[in-house]
C-alpha positions in Angstrom: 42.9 9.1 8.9 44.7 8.8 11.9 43.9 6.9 15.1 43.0 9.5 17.2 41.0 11.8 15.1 38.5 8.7 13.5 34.5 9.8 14.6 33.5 8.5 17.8 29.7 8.3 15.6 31.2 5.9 13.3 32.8 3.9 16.0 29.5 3.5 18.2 27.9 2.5 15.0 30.3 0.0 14.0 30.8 -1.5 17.6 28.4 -1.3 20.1 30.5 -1.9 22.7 33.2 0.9 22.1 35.0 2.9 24.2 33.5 6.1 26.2 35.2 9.5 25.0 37.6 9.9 28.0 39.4 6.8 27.1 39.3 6.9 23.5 40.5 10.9 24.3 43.8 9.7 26.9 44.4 5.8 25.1 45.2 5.8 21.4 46.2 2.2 21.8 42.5 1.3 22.9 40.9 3.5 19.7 43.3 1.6 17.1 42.0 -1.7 18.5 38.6 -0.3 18.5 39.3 1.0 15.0 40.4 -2.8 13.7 37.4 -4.2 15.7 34.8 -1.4 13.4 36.3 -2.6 10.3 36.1 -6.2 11.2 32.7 -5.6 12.0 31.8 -3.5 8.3 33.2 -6.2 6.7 31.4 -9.0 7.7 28.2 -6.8 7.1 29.3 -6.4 3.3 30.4 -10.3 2.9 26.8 -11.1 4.1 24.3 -12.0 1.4 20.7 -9.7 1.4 17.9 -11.1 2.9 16.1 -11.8 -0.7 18.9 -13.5 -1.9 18.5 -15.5 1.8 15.3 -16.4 1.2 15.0 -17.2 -2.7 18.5 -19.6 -1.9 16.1 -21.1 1.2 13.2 -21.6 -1.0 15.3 -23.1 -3.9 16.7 -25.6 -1.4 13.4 -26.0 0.1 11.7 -27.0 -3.1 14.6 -29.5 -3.8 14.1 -31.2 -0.5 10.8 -31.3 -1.5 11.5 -33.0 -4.9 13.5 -35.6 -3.3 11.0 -36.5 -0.5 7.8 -37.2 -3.5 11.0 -38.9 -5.5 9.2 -38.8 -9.1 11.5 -41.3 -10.1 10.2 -44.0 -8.4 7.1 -44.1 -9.9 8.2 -45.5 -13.2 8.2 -48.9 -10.8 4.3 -48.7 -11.0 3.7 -48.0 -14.9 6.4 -49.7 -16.8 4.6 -52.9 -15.7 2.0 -51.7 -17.2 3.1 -50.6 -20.6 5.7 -53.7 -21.1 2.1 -55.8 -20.5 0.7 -53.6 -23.1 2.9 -54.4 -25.6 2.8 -58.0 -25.3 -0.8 -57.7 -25.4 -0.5 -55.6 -28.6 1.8 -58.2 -30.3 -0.4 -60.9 -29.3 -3.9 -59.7 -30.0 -2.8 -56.7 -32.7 -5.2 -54.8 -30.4 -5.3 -52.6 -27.5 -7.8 -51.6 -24.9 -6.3 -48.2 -24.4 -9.0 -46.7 -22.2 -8.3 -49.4 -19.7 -4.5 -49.3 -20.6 -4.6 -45.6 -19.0 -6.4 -46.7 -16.2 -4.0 -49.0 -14.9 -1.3 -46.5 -15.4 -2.9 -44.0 -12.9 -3.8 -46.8 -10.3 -0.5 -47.7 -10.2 1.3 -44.7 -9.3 -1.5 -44.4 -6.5 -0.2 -47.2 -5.4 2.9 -46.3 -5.5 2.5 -42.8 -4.0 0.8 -45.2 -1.0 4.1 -47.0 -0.8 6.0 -44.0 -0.3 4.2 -42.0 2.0 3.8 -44.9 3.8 7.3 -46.1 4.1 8.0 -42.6 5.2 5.7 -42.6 7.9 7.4 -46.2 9.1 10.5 -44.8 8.9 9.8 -41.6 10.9 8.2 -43.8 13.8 11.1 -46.0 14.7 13.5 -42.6 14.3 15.4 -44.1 11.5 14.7 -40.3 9.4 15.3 -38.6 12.5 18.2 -36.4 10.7 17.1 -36.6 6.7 15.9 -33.5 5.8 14.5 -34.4 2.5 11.6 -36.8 4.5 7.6 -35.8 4.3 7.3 -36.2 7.7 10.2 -33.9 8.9 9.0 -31.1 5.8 5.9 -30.7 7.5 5.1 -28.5 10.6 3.8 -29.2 13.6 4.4 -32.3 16.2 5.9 -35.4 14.9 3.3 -37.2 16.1 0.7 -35.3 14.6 3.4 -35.1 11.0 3.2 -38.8 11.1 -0.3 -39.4 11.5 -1.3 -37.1 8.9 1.1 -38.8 6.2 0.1 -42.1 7.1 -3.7 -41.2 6.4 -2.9 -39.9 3.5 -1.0 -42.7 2.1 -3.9 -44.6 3.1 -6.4 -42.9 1.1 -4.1 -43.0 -1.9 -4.3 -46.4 -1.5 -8.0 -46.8 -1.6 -8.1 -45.0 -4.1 -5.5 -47.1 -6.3 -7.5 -49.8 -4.9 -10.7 -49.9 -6.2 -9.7 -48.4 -9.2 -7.5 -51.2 -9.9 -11.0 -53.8 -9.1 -13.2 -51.3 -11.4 -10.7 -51.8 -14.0 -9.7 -56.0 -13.6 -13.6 -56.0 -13.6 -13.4 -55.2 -17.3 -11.2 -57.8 -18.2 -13.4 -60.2 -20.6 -14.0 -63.8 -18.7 -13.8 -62.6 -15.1 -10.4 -64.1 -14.7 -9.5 -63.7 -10.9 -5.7 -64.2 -11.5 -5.2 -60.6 -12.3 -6.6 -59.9 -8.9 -4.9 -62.0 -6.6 -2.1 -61.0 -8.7 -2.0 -57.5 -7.6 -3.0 -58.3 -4.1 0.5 -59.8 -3.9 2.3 -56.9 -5.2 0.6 -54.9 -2.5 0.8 -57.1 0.4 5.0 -58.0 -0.9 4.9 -53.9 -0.5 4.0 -53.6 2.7 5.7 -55.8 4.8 8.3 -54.3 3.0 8.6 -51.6 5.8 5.3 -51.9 7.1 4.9 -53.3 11.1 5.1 -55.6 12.7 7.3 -56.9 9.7 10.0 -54.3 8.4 11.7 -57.0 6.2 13.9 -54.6 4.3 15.8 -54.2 8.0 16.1 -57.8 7.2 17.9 -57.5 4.0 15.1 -58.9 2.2 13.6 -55.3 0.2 15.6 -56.2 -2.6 13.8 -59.8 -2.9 10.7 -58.6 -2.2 10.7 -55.6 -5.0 11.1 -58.1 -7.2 8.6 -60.3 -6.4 5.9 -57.6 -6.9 6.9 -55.7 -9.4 8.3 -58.1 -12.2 6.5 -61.4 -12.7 4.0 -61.1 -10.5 2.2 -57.1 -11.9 3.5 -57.8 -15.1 1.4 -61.3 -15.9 -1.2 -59.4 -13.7 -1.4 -56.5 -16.1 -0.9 -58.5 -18.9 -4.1 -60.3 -18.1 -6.1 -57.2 -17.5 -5.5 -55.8 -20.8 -7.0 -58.7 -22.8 -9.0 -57.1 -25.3 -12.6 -59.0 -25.4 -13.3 -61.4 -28.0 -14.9 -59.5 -30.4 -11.9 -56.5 -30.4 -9.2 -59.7 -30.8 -11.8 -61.1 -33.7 -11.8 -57.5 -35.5 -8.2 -57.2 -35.1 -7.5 -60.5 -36.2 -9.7 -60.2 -39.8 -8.1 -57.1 -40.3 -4.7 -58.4 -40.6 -5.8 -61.4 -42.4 -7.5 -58.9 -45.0 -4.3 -56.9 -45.2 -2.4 -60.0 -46.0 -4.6 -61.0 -48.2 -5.0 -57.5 -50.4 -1.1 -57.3 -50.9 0.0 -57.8 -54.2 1.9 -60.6 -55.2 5.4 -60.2 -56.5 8.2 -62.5 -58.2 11.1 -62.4 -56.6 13.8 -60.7 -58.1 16.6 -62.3 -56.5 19.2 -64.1 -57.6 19.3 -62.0 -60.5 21.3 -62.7 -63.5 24.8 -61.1 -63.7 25.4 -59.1 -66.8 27.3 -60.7 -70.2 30.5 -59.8 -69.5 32.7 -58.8 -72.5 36.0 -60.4 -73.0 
């Protein structure tokens, strides 16, 4: 279509700020620009995604910022401890308390869930996660102050809660040892100073140290010493394998054996 006869409707719709009739009437050089600037325009419209394709994309990434704030992964620092303890006490003892076993499992990634938060909530008051979108605090709506405070309670609570069940649990152990106690206590306190104030030793250089310290040696011999079975379990266990020894049946060995006659 040429210039001059395109709709003046079309044109209005396209651009809002086209042309009044008289000029687009006495200029045809003003209407083809105005005609380049409508397709421009329609264009752009059809290159832009719909709004639920918008918002399912913004949820998706939403829900992976989300994923990397909680960081699942890290919690395998709290129970592999636990299990690698649990199979030394399984080799040792040929028993298992696996009631407690389970127990220790959830207390630790309590605990762990504490030292996240927490470290988040650190991090988000000296400005450090001022610009990291996949933080809890910076997820969450409302003041930063208020973000913060909220996240740091909770944390707090998670670690009560990882707490005492950790003491209900130790409390089982047969003899009252206290090691596996101070133990733990350790691990906790090497956690926070991690990030927590007035110490923030990983700015130091020193989380990598400190990680170490709480959770290889020092939970592992802590939940190795919580999993004791009592002595009448370790007793059972212990007449049991000496009864299966004892009930297999003998056998000659059959080697060397005797190489055939060989014919010459």
């Amino acid at each position: 279509m040429p210039a001059t006869h395109l709709p003046r409707a079309q044109l209005r719709q396209c651009c809002p700020r086209a042309l009044p009739p008289y000029a687009a009437q006495h200029c045809p050089l003003a209407l083809l620009s105005l005609r380049r600037r409508a397709r421009s325009a329609t264009a752009d419209r059809q290159a832009a995604p719909p709004a639920h394709g918008q918002a399912a994309a913004a949820a998706a990434d939403r829900k992976r910022l989300w994923m990397a704030a909680i960081k699942p992964p890290m919690y395998s620092v709290g129970f592999v401890p636990v299990l690698v303890a649990a199979a030394a006490v399984y080799c040792v003892y040929g028993v298992l308390p696996l009631g407690r076993t389970g127990g220790l499992v959830l207390a630790a990634v309590l605990v762990i869930a504490w030292l996240n938060l927490s470290n988040d909530a650190f991090d988000a008051q000296t400005g450090v996660d001022a610009s990291k979108p996949e933080s809890v605090v910076n997820l969450l709506g409302g003041p930063t102050a208020n973000r913060r405070t909220a996240v740091l309670l909770l944390a707090k609570g998670l670690l009560v809660a990882g707490a005492t069940l950790l003491a209900r649990l130790i409390a089982q152990a047969p003899g009252g040892d206290p090691r596996p106690g101070a133990l733990l206590a350790f691990s906790i306190v090497c956690g926070y100073v991690y990030q927590g104030p007035p110490f923030r030793l990983s700015y130091k250089g020193l989380g990598e140290p400190l990680c170490f310290a709480a959770f290889g040696p020092s939970a592992t011999l802590a939940f190795f010493l919580a999993q004791q079975p009592d002595g009448a379990a370790a007793a059972a266990a212990a007449a049991a394998a000496a009864a299966a020894a004892a009930a297999g049946p003998a056998r000659r060995p059959t080697w060397p054996r005797a190489l055939p006659p060989r014919w010459t």
